[in-house]
C-alpha positions in Angstrom: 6.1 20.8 7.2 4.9 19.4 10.5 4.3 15.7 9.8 7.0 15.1 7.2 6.8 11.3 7.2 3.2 11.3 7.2 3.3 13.6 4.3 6.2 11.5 2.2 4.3 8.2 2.5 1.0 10.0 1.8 2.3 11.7 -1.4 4.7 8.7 -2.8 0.6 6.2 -2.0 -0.9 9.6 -3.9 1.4 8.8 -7.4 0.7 5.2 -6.6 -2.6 5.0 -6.5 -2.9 7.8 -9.9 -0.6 5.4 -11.6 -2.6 2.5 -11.0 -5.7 4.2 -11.3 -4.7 5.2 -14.9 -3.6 1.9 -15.7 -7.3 0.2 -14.9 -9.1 3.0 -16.9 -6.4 2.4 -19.4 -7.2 -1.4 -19.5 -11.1 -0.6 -19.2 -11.1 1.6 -22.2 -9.0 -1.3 -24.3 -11.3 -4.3 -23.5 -14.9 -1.0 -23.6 -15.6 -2.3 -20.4 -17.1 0.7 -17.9 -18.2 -2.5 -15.3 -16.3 -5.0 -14.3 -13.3 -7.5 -15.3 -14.9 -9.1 -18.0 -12.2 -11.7 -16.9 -9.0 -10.1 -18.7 -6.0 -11.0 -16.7 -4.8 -7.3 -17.1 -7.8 -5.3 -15.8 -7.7 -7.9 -12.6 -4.5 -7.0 -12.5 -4.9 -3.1 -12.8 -8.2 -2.9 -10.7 -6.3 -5.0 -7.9 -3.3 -3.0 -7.4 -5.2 -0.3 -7.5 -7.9 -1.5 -4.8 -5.7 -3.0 -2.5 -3.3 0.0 -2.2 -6.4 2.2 -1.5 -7.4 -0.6 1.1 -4.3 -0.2 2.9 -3.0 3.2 2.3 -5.3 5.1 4.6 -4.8 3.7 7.7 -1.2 3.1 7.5 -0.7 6.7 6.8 -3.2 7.8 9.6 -1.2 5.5 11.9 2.3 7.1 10.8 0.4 10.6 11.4 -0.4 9.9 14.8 2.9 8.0 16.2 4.6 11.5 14.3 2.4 13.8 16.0 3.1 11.5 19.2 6.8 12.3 18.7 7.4 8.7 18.1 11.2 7.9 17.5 11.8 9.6 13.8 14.2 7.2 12.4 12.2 3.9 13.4 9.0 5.7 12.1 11.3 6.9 8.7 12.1 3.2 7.9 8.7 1.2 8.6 6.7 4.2 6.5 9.7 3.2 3.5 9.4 -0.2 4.2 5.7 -0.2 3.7 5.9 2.1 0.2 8.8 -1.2 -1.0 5.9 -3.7 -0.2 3.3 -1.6 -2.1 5.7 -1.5 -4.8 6.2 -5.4 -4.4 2.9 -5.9 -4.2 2.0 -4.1 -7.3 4.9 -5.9 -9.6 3.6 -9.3 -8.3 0.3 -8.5 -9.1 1.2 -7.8 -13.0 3.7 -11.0 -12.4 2.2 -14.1 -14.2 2.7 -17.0 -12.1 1.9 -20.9 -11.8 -2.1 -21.8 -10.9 -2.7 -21.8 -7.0 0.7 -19.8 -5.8 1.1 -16.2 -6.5 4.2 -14.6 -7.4 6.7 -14.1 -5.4 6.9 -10.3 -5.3 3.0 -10.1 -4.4 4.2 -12.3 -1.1 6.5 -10.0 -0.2 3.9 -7.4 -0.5 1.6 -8.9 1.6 4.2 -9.8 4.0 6.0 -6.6 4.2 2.2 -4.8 4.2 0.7 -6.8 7.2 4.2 -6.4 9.2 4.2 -2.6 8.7 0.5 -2.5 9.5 0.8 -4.9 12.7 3.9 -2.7 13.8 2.2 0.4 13.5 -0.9 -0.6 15.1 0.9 -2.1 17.9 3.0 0.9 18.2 0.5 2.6 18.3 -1.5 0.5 21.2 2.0 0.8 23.4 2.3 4.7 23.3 -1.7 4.6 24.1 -1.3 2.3 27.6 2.1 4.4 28.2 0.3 7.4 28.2 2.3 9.3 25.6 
């Protein structure tokens, strides 16, 4: 395979994003809701992870594909493509987490954290091997 990173982050964000999607239909089809939240804490939750992952996903895997197409150092590319996958994961888990009013848990900060680094590293990357010329 020619872009294996690409393709392990694309298929691990692929059973993320079925798993979540079967858990909002899942919590649609308990509360009969085809529109919607109808405020239930667990639909947010399920539509949530499952809307944010798809929010993110798609560029961060377009921006692995092209810094692995690039030639971009494998290894460094390897661990910022796993470390975004363990913030989805975190993000997910802090979403179902029930937390105080006004803070959200502490594995959906993680998420966001470890999401926006991956995404700023990737991008910027990105912008470097553009003014180098590579």
């Amino acid at each position: 395979m020619p872009l294996p990173i690409t393709a392990f982050v694309a298929a691990v964000c692929g059973i993320m994003l079925l798993i979540t999607a079967i858990d909002t239909v899942r919590q649609r089809i308990r509360l009969k809701a085809a529109f919607g939240d109808h405020g239930d804490s667990k639909l947010i939750s399920a539509s949530r992870s499952h809307g944010n992952l798809a929010e993110h996903a798609p560029i961060v895997i377009l921006l692995i594909g092209l810094l692995e197409m690039a030639r971009a150092h494998h290894l460094t590319l390897m661990a910022i493509g796993a470390l975004f996958l363990v913030g989805r994961v975190a993000h997910i888990i802090g979403l179902y987490t029930p937390a105080a009013a006004g803070k959200p848990p502490v594995p959906r900060q993680i998420g966001v954290i470890v999401t926006w680094a991956t995404l700023a590293a990737l991008s910027g990357w990105t912008m470097l091997m553009l003014a180098m010329g590579n």
